[in-house]
C-alpha positions as CSV (number, residue, x, y, z in Angstrom):
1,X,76.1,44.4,53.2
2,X,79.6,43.6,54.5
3,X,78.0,41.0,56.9
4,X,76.1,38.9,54.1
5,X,79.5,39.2,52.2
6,X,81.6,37.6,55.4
7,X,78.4,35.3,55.3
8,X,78.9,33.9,52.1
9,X,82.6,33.7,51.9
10,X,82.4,31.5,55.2
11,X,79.7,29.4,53.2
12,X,81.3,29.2,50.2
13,X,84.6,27.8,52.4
14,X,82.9,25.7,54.1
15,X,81.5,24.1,51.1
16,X,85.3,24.3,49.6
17,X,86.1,22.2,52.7
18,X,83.8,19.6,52.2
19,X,84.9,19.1,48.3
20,X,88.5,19.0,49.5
21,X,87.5,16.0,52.1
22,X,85.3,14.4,49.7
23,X,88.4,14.9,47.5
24,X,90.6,13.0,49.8
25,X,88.3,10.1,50.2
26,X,88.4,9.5,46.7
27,X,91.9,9.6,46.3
28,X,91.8,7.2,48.9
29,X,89.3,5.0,47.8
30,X,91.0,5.0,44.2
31,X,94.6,4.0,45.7
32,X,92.5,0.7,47.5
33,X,91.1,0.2,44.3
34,X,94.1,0.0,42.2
35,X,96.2,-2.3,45.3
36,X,93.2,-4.2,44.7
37,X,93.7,-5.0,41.0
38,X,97.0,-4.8,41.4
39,X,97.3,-7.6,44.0
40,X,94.6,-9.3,41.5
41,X,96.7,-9.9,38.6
42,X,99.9,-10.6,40.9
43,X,97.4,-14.0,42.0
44,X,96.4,-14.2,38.5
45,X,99.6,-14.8,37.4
């Protein structure tokens, strides 16, 4: 019983991991995304 509960904790974190990097590449993705418009409207204009 312990060892399925260790089993799934280090599942569950692993997962955790993943959403945090997926996380980060988003963030990073939006912040090239708004430069992007930003240096957009700075031509624009």
């Amino acid at each position: 019983m312990d060892r399925d509960i260790k089993k799934q904790i280090k599942q569950l974190n692993q997962k955790l991991r993943s959403v945090f990097e997926e996380q980060d590449r988003n963030q990073s993705a939006l912040r090239t995304q708004e430069q992007a418009e930003a240096d957009f409207h700075e031509l624009k204009n």
